[in-house]
One Martini backbone bead per residue (centre of mass of N, CA, C, O) as a GRO file, in nm:
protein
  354
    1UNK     BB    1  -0.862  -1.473  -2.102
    2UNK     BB    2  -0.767  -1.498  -1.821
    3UNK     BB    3  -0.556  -1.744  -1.880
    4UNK     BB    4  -0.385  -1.604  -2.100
    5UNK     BB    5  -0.292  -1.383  -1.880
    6UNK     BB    6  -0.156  -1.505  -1.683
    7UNK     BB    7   0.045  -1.667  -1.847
    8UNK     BB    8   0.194  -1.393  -1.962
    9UNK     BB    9   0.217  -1.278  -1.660
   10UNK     BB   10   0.467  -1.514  -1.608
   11UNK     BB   11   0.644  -1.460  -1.860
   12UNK     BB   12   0.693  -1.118  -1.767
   13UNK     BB   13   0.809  -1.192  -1.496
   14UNK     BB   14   1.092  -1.346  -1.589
   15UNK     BB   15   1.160  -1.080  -1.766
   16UNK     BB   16   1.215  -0.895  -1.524
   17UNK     BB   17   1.410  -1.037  -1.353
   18UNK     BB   18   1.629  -1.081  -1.615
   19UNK     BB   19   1.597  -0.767  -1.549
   20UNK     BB   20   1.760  -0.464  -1.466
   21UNK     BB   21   1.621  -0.224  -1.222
   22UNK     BB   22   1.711  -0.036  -1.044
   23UNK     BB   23   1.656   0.225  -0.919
   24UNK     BB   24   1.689   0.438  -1.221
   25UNK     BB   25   1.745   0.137  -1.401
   26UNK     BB   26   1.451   0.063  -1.596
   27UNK     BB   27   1.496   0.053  -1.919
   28UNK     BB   28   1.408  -0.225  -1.959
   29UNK     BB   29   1.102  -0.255  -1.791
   30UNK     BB   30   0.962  -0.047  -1.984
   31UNK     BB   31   1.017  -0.218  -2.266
   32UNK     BB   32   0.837  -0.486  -2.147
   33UNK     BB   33   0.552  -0.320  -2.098
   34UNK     BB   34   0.549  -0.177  -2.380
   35UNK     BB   35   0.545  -0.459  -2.536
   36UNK     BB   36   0.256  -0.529  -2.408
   37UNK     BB   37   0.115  -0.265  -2.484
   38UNK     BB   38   0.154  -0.370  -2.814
   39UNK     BB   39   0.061  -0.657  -2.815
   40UNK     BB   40  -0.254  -0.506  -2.721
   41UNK     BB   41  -0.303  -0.216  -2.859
   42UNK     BB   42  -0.192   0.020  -2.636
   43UNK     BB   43  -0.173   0.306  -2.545
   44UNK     BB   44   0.084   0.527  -2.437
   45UNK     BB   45   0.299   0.657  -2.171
   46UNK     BB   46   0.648   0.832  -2.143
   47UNK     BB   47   0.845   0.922  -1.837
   48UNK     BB   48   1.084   0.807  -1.838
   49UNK     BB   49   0.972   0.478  -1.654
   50UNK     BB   50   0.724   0.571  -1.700
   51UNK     BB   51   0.389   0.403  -1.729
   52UNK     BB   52   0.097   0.474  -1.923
   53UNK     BB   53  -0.252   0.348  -1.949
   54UNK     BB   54  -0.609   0.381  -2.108
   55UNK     BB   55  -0.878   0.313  -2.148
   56UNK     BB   56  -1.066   0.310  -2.444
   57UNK     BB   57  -1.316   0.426  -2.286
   58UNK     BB   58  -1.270   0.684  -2.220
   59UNK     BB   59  -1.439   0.911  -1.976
   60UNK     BB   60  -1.432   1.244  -1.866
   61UNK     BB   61  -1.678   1.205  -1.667
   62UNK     BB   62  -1.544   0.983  -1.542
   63UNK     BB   63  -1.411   0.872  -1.303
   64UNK     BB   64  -1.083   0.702  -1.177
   65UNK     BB   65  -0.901   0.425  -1.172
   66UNK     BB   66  -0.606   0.348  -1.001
   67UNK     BB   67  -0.373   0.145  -1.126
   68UNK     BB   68  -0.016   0.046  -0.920
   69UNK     BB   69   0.321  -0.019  -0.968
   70UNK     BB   70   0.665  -0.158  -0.963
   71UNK     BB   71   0.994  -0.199  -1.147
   72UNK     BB   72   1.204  -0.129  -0.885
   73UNK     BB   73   1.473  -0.258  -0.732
   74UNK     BB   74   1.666  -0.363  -0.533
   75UNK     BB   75   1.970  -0.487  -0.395
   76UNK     BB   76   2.111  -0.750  -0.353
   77UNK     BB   77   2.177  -0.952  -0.103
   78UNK     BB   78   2.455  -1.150   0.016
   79UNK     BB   79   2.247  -1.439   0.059
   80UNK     BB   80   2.251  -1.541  -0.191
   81UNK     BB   81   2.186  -1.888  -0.344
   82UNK     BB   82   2.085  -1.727  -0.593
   83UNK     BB   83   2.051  -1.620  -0.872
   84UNK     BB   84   1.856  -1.306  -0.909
   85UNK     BB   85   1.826  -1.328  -1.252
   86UNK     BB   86   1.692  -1.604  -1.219
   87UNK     BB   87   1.455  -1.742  -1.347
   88UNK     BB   88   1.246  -1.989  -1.157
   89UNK     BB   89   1.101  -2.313  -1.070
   90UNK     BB   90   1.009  -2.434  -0.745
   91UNK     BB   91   0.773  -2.593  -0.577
   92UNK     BB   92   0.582  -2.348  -0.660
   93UNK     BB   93   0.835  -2.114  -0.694
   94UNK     BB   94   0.917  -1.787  -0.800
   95UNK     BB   95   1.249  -1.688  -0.883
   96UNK     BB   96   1.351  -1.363  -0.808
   97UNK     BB   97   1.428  -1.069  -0.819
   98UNK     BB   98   1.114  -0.895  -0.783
   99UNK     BB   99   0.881  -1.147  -0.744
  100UNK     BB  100   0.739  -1.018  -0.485
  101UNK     BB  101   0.890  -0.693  -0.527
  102UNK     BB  102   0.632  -0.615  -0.739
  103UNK     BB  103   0.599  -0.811  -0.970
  104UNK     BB  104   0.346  -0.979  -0.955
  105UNK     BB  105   0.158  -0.729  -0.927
  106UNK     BB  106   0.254  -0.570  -1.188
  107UNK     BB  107   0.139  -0.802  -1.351
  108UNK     BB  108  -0.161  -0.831  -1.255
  109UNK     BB  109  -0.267  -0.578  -1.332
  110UNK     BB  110  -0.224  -0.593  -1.600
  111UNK     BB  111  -0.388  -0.793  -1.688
  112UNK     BB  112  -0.647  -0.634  -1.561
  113UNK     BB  113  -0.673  -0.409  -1.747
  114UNK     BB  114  -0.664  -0.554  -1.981
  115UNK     BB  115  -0.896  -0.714  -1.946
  116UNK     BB  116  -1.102  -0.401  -1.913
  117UNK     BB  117  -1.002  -0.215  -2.151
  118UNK     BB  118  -1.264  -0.275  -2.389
  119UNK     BB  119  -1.475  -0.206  -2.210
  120UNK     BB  120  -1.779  -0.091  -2.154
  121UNK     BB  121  -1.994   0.055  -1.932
  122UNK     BB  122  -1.869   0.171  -1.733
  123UNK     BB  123  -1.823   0.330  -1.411
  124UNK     BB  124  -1.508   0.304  -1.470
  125UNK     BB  125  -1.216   0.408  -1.520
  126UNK     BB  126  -0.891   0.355  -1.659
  127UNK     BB  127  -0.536   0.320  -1.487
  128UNK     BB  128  -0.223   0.270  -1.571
  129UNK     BB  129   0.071   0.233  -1.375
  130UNK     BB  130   0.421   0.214  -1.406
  131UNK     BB  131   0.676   0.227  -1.166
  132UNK     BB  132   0.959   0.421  -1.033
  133UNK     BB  133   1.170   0.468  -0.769
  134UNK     BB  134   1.018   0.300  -0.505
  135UNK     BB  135   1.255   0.218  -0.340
  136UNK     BB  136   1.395   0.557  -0.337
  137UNK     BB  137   1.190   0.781  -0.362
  138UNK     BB  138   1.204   0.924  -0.637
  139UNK     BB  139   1.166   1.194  -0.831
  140UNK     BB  140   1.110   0.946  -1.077
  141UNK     BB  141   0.847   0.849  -1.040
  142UNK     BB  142   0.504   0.883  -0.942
  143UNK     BB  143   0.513   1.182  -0.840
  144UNK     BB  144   0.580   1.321  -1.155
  145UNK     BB  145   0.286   1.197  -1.314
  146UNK     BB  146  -0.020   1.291  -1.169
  147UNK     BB  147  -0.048   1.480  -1.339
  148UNK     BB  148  -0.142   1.299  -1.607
  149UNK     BB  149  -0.391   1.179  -1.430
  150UNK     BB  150  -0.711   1.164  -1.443
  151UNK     BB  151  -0.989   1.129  -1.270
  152UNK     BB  152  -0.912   1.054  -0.986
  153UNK     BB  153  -1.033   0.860  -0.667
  154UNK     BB  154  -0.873   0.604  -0.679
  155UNK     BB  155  -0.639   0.343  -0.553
  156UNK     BB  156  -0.457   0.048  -0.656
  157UNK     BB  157  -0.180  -0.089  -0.472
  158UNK     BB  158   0.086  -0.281  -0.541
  159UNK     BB  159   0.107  -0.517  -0.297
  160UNK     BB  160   0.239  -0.738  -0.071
  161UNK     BB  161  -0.079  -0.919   0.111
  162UNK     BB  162  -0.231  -1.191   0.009
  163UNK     BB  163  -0.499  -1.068  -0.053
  164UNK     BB  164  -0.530  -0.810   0.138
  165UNK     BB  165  -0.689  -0.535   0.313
  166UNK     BB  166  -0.476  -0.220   0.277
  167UNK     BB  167  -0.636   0.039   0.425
  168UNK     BB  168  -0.348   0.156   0.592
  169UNK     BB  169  -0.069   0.341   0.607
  170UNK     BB  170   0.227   0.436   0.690
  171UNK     BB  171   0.504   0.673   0.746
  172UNK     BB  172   0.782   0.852   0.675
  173UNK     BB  173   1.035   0.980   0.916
  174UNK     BB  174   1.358   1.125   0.850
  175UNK     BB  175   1.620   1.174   1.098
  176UNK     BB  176   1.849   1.429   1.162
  177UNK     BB  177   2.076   1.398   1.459
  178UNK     BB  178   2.276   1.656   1.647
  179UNK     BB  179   2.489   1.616   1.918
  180UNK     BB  180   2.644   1.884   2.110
  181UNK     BB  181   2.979   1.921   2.189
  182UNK     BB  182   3.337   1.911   2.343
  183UNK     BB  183   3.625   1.949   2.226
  184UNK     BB  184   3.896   1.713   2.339
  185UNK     BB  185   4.122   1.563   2.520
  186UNK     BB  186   4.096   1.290   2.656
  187UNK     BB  187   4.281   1.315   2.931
  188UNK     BB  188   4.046   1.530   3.011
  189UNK     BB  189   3.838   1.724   3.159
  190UNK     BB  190   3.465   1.645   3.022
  191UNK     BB  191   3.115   1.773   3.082
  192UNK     BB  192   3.090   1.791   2.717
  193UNK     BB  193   2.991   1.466   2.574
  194UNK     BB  194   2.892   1.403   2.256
  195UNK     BB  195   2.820   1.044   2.366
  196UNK     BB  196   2.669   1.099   2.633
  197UNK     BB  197   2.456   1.339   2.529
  198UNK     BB  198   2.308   1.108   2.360
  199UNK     BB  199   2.192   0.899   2.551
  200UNK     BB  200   1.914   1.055   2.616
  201UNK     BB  201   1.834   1.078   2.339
  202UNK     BB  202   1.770   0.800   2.315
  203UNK     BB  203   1.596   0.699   2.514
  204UNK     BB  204   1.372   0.873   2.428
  205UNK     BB  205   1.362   0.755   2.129
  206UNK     BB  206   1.218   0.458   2.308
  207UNK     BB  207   1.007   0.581   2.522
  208UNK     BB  208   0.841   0.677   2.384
  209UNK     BB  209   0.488   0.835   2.356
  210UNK     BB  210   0.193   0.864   2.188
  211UNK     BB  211  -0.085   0.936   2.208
  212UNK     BB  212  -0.193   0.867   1.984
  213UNK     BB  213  -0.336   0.606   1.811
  214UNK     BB  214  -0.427   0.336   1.590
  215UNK     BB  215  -0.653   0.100   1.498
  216UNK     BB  216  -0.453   0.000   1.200
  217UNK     BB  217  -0.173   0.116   1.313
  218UNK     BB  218  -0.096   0.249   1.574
  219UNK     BB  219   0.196   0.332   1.658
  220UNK     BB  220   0.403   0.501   1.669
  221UNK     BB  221   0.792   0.444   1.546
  222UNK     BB  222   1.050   0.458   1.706
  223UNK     BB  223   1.407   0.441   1.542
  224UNK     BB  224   1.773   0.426   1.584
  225UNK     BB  225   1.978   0.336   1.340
  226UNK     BB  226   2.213   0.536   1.377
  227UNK     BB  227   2.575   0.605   1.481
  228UNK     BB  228   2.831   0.906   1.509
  229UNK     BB  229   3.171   0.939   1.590
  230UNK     BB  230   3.443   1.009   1.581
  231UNK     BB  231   3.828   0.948   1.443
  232UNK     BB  232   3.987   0.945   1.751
  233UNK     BB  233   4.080   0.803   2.042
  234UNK     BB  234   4.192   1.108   2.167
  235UNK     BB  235   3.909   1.251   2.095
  236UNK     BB  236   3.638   1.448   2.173
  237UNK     BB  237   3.346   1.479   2.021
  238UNK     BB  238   3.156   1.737   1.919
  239UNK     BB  239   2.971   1.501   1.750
  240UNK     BB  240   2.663   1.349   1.741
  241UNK     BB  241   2.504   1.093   1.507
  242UNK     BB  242   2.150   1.057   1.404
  243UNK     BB  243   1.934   0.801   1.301
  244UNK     BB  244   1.554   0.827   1.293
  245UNK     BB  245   1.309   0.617   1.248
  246UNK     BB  246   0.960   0.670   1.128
  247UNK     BB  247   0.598   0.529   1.197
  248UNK     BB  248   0.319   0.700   1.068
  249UNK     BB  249   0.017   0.764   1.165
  250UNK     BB  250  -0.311   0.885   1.059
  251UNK     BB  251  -0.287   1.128   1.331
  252UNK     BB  252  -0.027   1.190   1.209
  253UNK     BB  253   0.157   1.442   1.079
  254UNK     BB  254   0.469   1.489   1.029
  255UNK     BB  255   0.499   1.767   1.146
  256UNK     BB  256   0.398   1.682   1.426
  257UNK     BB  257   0.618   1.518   1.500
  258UNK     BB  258   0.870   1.708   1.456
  259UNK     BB  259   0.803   1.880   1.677
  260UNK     BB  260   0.772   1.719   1.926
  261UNK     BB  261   1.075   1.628   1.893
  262UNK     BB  262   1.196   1.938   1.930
  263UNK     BB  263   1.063   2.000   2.208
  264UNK     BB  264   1.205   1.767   2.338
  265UNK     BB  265   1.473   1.912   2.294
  266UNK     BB  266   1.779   2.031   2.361
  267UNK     BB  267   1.980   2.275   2.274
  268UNK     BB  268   2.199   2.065   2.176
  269UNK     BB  269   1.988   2.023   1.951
  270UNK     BB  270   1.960   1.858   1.590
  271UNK     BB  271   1.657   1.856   1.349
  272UNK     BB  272   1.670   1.683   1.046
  273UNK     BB  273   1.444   1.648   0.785
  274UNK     BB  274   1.451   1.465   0.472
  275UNK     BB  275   1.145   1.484   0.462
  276UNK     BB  276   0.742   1.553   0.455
  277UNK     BB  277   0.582   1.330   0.199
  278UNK     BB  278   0.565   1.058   0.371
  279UNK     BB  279   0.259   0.992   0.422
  280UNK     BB  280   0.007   0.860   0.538
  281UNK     BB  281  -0.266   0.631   0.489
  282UNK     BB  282  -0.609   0.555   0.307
  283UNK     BB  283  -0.957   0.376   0.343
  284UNK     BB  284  -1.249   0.313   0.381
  285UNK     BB  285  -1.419   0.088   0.461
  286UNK     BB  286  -1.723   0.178   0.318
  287UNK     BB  287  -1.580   0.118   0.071
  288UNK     BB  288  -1.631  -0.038  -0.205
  289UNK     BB  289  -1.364  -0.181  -0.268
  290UNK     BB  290  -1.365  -0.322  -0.031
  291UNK     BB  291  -1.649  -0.448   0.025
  292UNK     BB  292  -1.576  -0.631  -0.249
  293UNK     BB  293  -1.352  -0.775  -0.104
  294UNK     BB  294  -1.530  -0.901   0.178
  295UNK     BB  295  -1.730  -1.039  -0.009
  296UNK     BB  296  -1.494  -1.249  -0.073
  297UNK     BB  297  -1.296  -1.274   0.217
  298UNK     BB  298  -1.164  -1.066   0.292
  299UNK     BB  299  -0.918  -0.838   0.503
  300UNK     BB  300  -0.823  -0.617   0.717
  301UNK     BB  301  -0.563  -0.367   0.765
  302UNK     BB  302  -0.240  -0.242   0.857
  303UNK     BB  303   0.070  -0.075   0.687
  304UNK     BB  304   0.409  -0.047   0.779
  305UNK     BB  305   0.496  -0.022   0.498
  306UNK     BB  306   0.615   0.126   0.260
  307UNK     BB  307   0.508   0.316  -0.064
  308UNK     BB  308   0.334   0.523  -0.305
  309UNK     BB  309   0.071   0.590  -0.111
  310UNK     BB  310   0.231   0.847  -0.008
  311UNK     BB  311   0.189   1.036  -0.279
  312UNK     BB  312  -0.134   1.002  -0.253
  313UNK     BB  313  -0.437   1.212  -0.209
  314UNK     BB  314  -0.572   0.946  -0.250
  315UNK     BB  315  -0.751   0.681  -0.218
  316UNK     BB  316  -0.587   0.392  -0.077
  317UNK     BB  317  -0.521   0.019  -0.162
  318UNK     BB  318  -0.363  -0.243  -0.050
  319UNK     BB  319  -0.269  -0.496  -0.318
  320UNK     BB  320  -0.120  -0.827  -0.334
  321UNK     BB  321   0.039  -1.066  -0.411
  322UNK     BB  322   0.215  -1.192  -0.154
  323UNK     BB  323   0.473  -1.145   0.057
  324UNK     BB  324   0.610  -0.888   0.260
  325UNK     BB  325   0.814  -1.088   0.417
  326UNK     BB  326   1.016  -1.144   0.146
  327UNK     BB  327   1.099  -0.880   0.120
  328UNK     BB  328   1.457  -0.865   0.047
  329UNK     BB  329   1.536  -1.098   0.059
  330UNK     BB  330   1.658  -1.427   0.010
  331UNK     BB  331   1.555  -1.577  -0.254
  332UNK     BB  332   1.321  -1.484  -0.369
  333UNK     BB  333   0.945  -1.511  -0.387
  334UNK     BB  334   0.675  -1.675  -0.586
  335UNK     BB  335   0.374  -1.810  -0.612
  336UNK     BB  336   0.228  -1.895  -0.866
  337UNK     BB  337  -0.079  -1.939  -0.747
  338UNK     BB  338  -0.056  -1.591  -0.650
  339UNK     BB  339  -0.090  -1.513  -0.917
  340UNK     BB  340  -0.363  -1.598  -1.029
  341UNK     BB  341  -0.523  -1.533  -0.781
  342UNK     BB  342  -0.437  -1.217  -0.793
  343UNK     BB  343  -0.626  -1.180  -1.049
  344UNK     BB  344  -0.877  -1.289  -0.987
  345UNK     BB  345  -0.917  -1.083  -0.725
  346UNK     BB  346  -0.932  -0.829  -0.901
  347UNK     BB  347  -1.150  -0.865  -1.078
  348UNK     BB  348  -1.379  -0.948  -0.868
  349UNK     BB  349  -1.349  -0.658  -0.742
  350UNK     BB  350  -1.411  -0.512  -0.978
  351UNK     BB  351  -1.655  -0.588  -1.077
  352UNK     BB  352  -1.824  -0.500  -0.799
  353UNK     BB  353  -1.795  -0.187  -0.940
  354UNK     BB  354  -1.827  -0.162  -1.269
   0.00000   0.00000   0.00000
């Protein structure tokens, strides 16, 4: 059965490259995720482009490990030099947007919840979830629906990984930050000059340095990604805006970040965070599935990359076929050997604890 589930599963993966996805536009990789679970008898349930669906023996005893990854695409950047939509092999690489990040994996769960679905007396249920909006972190993915899926206890989020094991990922925390001067008159003496005092408050956020480390995930990462100001040449602008990408360690919630950086900041600087619920994430080393995976030749690593691992309270896994960085690249690809592979040890990791 797992090898009839593999081929299925890379012409499943052919079929959602060929359809466009980008976050909030899933409606078409939804309607092929459900021919998927018709054609297996599966019962399922959707709301908006979410698809979730229950191992037939579902016990309501029994935890639920949820499996997880996401149908929605960036938009291709201006680099590639194939159709994006166009799936192709060659060279034992299968080309085509989202086929790294995150179809591989997508399709990879599938087979194996598919793999699974039938089994009795197993130790956990399981749930498959295929979500949305996963790229734009947007309101109607994976959080929209968490209210609906059953005693999870933990879960394996879909994410290229090499199929090793992304233990704990950071968070992400995204300010937007305006430091006030006067505006005047370029050719006149002004000693408040809003790109003049910008310019400490850039270095702060370079030099800066947070006390706690984390042994998986390293030290927490600001860089000021954005910076804007002035609309005219002989005009001193009132105000300078940046905005600043944080990379947030297990160490701190986002909110300790956040006065951190408002406590450091003088009286003319204005600190406003686009959101405060994608933190950072986690699973013990001693949890069975590690153990599980290490059995196998696994190795446990920390992922700087954000996922929806960020919306789950539950403890979670990153796991998934491909490589992390070809995510959002031009040309993107996926080994189909990766695919292969990543069912079979997808299996054989849930084998040693179901």
């Amino acid at each position: 059965m797992e090898q009839e589930l593999t081929s299925k599963a890379i012409e499943l993966l052919c079929k959602l490259i060929e359809t466009q996805s980008f976050s909030s536009e899933e409606e078409g990789t939804a309607l092929l995720i459900e021919g998927w679970l018709k054609e297996y008898n599966i019962p399922f349930e959707r709301e908006n482009n979410n698809i979730w669906a229950y191992n037939k023996n579902f016990d309501d005893t029994k935890p639920t490990i949820l499996l997880n990854s996401h149908h929605d695409t960036v938009k291709p950047n201006g680099n590639y030099t194939n159709d994006p939509f166009k799936a192709f092999v060659q060279d034992g690489k299968l080309y085509g947007l989202g086929s790294n990040d995150a179809g591989g994996c997508l399709v990879s769960l599938i087979a194996t919840f598919t793999y699974f679905y039938d089994r009795d007396n197993l130790k956990y249920n399981f749930v498959l979830a295929a979500s949305a909006e996963e790229e734009s972190s947007g309101p109607l993915g994976l959080k929209s629906i968490l209210k609906y899926l059953k005693n999870v206890e933990f879960a394996i989020v879909g994410e290229p990984t090499l199929m090793q094991l992304a233990i704990a990922e950071k968070g992400l925390l995204v300010l937007d930050v305006s430091v006030k001067g006067t505006a005047s008159h370029a050719a006149h003496p002004n000693d408040d000059n809003a790109i003049y005092n910008t310019l400490e408050v850039v270095e702060w956020f370079k030099n800066y340095t947070f006390e706690k480390g984390s042994e998986t995930l390293g030290e927490v990462k600001m860089t000021v990604t954005q910076i804007n100001a002035g609309n005219q040449h002989n005009v001193v602008p009132s105000h300078c805006n940046l905005v600043v990408d944080i990379r947030v360690n297990d160490k701190y919630k986002n909110e300790e970040v956040l006065e951190i950086v408002k406590q450091a900041m003088p009286n003319n600087v204005e600190v406003k965070p686009r959101s405060l619920h994608l933190g950072s994430s986690s699973i013990p080393r001693d949890h069975e599935i590690v153990k599980s995976g290490i059995t196998l030749g696994r190795t446990t690593y920390g992922s700087p990359t954000l996922s929806d691992q960020s919306v789950l309270s539950c403890p979670s896994l990153k796991l998934g076929p491909g490589d992390s960085t070809r995510s959002h690249s031009a040309d993107e690809f996926i080994y189909v050997k990766e695919i292969k592979e990543g069912i079979s040890l997808y299996i054989k990791i849930l084998e040693g604890i179901v």
